[in-house]
N, C-alpha and C positions, 0 to 999 in steps of 0.2 A: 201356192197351195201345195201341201206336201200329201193330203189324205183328202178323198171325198168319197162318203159314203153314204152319201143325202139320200139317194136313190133309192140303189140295191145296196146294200151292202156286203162287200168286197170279199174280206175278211176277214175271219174271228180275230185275228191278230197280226192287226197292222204295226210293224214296225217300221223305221229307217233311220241311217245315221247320216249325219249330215257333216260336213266341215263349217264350220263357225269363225268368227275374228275374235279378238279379245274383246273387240268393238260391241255396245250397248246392241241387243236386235230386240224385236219387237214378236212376242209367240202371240196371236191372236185364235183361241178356240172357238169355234162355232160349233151350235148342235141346233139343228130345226127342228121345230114342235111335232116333226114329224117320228111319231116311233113303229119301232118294226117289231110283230109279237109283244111278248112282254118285258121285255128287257131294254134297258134305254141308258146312255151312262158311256159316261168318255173318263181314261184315266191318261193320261200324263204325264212321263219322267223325263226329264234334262239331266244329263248329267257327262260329264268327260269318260269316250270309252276307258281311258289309263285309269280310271276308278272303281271301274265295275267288276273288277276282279278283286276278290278280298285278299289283300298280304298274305295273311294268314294260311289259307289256301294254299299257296306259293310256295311258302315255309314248308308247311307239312310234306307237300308232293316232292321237295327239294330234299327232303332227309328220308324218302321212300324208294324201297327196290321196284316196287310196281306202283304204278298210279293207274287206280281203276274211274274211268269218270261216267257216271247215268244222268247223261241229259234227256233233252225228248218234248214231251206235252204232256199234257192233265187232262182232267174233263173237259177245262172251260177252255183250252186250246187247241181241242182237237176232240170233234163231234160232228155229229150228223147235221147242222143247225145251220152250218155254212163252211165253207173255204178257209184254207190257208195257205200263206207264201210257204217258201222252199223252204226259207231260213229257222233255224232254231232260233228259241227266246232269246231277246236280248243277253248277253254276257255267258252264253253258252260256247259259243263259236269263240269267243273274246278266251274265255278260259280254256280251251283244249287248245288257242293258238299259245298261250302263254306257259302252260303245263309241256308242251312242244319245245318251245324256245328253252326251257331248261337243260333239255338233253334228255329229256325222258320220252320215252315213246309210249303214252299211253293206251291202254284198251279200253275203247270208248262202245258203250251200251245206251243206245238210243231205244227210247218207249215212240211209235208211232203208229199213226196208223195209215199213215202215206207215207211217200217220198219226203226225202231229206237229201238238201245239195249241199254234199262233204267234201265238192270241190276242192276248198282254198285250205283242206287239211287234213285228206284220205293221207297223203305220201306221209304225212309226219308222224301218224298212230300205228299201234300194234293191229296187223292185218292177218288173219287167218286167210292161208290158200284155198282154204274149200268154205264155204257156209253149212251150217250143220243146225238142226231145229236143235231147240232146246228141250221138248218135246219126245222126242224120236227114242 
């Protein structure tokens, strides 16, 4: 079991990645009759992380003096209505580590409204010394 959130549920957005074999596996969904509020509804993607970044993307930040990147959350990923892990959406993390790997040192603008764990690629991005409101 990789998610259960029969209960309570957990978080507005459950992610994880997993390592896989080339070998045939078996993804089996459940959802119980049981609904929480009004919303009810499982979505579902497989896919190879080496894909979730569009080429394209790659290209353009590869022939760019600055690469500016805004990841973050939306409404339905970040609300009052429940939780969320640390991590950003899927193929967010995946494209600032690959925009990285170019030799560019991005400045990355994150929309949240909590914590974000920028662990595995604070040292790779453009870091201002002081934080400063936008605001001010």
């Amino acid at each position: 079991m990789v998610f259960d959130s029969s209960v309570v549920p957990k978080y507005i957005l459950n992610q994880t990645t997993m390592d896989l074999t080339n070998a045939p596996h078996k993804v089996v969904p459940e959802q119980l009759s049981q609904q929480i509020g009004s919303v009810s509804g499982m979505r579902v993607g497989i896919a190879p992380l080496s894909t979730i970044v569009e080429k394209d993307a790659l290209e353009m930040a590869s022939k760019a003096d600055v690469v500016v990147l805004a990841v973050g959350f939306n409404a339905f990923s970040e609300s009052e209505g429940g939780d969320r892990s640390f991590e950003l959406p899927v193929g967010q993390e995946q494209l600032i580590q690959q925009i990285a790997a170019l030799g560019k040192k991005p400045v990355v603008l994150i929309t949240s409204g909590g914590s974000v764990d920028i662990s595995s690629w604070k040292d790779k991005v453009h870091r201002q010394p002081q934080l400063r409101s936008l605001l001010s």
